[in-house]
VOMI-145804 format. One record per residue (C-alpha): residue number from 1; residue in three letters; z, y negated, x negated. Coordinates in pm, whole numbers, plus 32768, in hexadecimal, padded with zeros to 4 digits. Each point is the difference from the previous one (the first is absolute). Layout:
+------+------+------+------+------+
: seza : dogu :   pz :   py :   px :
+------+------+------+------+------+
:  NUM :  ALA :    Z :    Y :    X :
...
+------+------+------+------+------+
***
This chain:
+------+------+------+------+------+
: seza : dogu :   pz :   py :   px :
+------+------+------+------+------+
:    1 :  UNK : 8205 : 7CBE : 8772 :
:    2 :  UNK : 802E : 7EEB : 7F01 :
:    3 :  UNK : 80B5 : 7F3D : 810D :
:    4 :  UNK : 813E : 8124 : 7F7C :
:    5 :  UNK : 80A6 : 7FC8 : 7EEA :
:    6 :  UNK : 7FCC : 817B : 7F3D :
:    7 :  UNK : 8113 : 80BF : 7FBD :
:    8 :  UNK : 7F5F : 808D : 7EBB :
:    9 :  UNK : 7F34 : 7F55 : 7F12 :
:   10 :  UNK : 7F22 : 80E9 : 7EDA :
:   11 :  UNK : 7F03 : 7F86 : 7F0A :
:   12 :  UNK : 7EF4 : 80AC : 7F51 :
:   13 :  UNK : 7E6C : 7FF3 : 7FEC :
:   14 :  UNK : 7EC0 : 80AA : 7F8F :
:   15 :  UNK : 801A : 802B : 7E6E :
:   16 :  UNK : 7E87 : 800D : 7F81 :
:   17 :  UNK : 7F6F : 803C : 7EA2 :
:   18 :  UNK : 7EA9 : 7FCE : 7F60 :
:   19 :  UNK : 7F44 : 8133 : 7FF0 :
:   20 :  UNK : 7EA5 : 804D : 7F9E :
:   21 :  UNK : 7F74 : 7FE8 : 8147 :
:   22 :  UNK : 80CE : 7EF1 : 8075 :
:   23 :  UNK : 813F : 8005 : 8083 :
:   24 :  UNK : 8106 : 80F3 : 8050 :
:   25 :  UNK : 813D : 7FE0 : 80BA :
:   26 :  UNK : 8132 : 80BD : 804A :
:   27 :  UNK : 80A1 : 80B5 : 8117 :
:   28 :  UNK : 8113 : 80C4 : 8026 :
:   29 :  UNK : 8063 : 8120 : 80E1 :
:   30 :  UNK : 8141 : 8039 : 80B9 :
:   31 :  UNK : 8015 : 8126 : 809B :
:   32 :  UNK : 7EB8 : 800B : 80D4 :
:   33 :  UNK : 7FA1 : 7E68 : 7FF2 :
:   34 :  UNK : 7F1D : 7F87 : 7F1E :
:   35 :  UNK : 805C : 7E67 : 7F91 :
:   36 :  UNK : 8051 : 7EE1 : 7F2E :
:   37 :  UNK : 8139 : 7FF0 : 7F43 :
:   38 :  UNK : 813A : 7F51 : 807B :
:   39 :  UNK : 8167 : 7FDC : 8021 :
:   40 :  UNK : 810F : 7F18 : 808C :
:   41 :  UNK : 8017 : 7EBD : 7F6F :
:   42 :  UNK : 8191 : 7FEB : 7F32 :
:   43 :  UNK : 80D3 : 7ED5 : 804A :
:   44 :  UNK : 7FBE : 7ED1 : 7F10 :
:   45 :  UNK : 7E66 : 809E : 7FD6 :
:   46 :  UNK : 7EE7 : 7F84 : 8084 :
:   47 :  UNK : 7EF1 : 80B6 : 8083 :
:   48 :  UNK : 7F0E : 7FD5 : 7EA8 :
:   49 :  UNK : 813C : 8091 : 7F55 :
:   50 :  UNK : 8045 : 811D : 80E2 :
:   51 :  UNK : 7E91 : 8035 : 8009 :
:   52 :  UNK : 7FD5 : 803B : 7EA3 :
:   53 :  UNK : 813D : 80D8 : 7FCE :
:   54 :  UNK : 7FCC : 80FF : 8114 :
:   55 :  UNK : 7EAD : 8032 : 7F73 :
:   56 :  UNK : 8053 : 8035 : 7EA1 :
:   57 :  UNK : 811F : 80E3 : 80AC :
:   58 :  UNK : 7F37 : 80E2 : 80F0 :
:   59 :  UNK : 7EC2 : 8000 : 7EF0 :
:   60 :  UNK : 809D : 8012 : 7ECD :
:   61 :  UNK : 7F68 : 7EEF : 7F84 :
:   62 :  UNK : 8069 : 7ECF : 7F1C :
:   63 :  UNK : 8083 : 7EE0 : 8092 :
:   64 :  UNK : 7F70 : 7F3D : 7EF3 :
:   65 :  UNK : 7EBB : 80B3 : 803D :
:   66 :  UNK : 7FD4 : 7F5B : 8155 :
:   67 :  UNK : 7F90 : 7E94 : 8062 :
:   68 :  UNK : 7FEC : 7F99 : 8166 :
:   69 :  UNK : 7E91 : 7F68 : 806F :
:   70 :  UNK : 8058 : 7FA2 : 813C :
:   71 :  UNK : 809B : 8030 : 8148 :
:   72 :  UNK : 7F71 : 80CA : 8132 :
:   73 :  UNK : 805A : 8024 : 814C :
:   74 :  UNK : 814D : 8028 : 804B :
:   75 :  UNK : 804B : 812C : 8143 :
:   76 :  UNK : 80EC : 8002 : 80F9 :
:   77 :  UNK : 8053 : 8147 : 80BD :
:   78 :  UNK : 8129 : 807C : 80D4 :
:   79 :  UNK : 8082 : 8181 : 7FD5 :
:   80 :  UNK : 812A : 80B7 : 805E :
:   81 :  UNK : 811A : 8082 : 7F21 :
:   82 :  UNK : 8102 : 80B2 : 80B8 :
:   83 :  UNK : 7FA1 : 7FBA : 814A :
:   84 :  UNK : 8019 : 7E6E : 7F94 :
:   85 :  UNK : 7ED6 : 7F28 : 7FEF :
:   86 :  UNK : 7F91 : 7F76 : 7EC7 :
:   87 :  UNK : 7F3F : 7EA6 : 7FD2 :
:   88 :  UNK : 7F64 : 8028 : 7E95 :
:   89 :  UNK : 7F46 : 7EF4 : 7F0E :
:   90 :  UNK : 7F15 : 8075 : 7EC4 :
:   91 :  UNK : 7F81 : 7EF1 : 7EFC :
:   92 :  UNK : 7EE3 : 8091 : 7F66 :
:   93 :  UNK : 7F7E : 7F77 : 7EAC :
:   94 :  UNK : 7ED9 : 8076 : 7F40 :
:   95 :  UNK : 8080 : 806F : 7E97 :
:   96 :  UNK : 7F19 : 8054 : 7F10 :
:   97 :  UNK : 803A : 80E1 : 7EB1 :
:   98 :  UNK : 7F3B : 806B : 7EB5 :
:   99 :  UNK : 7EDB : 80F3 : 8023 :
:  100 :  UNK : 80BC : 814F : 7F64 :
:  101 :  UNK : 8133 : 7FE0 : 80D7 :
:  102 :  UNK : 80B0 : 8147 : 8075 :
:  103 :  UNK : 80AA : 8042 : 8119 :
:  104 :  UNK : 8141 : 8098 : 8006 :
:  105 :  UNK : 808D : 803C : 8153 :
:  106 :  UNK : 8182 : 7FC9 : 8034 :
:  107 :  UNK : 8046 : 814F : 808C :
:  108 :  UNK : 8124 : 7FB1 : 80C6 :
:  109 :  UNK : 7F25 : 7F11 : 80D3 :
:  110 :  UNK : 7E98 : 8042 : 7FB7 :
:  111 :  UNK : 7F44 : 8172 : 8047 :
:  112 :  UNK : 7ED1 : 7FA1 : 7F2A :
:  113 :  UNK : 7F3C : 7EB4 : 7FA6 :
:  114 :  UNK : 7E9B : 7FCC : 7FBF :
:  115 :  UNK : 7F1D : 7F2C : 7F83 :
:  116 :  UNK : 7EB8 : 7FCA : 80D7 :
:  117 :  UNK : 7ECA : 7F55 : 8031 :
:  118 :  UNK : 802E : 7EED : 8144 :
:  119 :  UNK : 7F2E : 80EC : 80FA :
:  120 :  UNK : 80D3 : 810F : 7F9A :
:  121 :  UNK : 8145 : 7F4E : 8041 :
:  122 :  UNK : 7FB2 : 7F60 : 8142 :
:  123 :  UNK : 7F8A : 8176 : 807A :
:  124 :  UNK : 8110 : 80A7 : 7FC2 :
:  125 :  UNK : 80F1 : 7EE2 : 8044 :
:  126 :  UNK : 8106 : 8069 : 8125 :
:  127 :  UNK : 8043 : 7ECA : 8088 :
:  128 :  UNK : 7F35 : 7EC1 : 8085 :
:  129 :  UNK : 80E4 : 7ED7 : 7F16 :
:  130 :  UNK : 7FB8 : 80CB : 7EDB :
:  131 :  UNK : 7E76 : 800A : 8076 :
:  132 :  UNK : 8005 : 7E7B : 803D :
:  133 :  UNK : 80BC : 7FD1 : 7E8C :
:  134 :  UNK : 7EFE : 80DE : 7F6E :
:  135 :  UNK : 7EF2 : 7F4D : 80AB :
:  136 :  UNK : 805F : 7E72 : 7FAD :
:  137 :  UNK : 805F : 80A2 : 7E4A :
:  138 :  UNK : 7EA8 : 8053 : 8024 :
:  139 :  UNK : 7F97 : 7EBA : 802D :
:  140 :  UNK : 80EA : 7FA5 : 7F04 :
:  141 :  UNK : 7FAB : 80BC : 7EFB :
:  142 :  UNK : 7E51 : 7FBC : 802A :
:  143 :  UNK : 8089 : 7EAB : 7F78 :
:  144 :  UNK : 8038 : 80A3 : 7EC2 :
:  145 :  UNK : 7FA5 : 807B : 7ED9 :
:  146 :  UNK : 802C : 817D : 8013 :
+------+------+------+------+------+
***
């Protein structure tokens, strides 16, 4: 598919935070699909920026709060929105925050938000991309210092 140019472009990633038994990361339900938050990249952002502001949007967290450790794999997937077909591009980033962050889900996008060990996330998970982000922050984050 990457041979098509997308028609939309979103940003987002798996936001993690020490906890005592390691680290925990965040998803987010819409409706009935558990994943990573994300949102179209703005004219003029980048994907880092656009990243980090739909996550501080849909969590309720601090911009400030956030730092980006790296970048994951990107997905590419096609759906349909009134009957047209729609070619779609995610950056994901791994963003990390401070231990005692709280989520605070934006309520007119976000159902609920969690935080979760790794093995929980990639369980309940809805989607394969947000499986393969999980899996390659995990790697990630054994580099460091939790």
């Amino acid at each position: 598919m990457s041979q098509r140019r997308p028609n939309e472009v979103s940003a987002g990633g798996v936001v993690a935070r020490p906890a005592d038994a390691g680290w925990q990361v965040c998803l987010v339900r819409v409706r009935a699909s558990w994943g990573l938050p994300k949102g179209h990249v703005e004219a003029g952002e980048s994907p880092v920026q656009a990243a980090l502001r739909e996550i501080s949007e849909e969590c309720g967290l601090a911009q400030e709060s956030l730092s980006v450790v790296a970048a994951l794999p990107r997905s590419e997937y096609v759906y349909r929105r009134s009957g047209r077909l729609m070619f779609k591009l995610v950056h994901h980033f791994l963003v990390t925050t401070g231990s005692g962050s709280r989520l605070v889900p934006q309520a007119s996008e976000i159902d609920e938000a969690q935080w979760l060990s790794i093995d929980e996330a990639l369980t309940l998970a809805t989607y394969a991309d947000t499986r393969t982000a999980l899996t390659a922050a995990r790697a990630e984050l054994s580099r460091l210092p939790s």
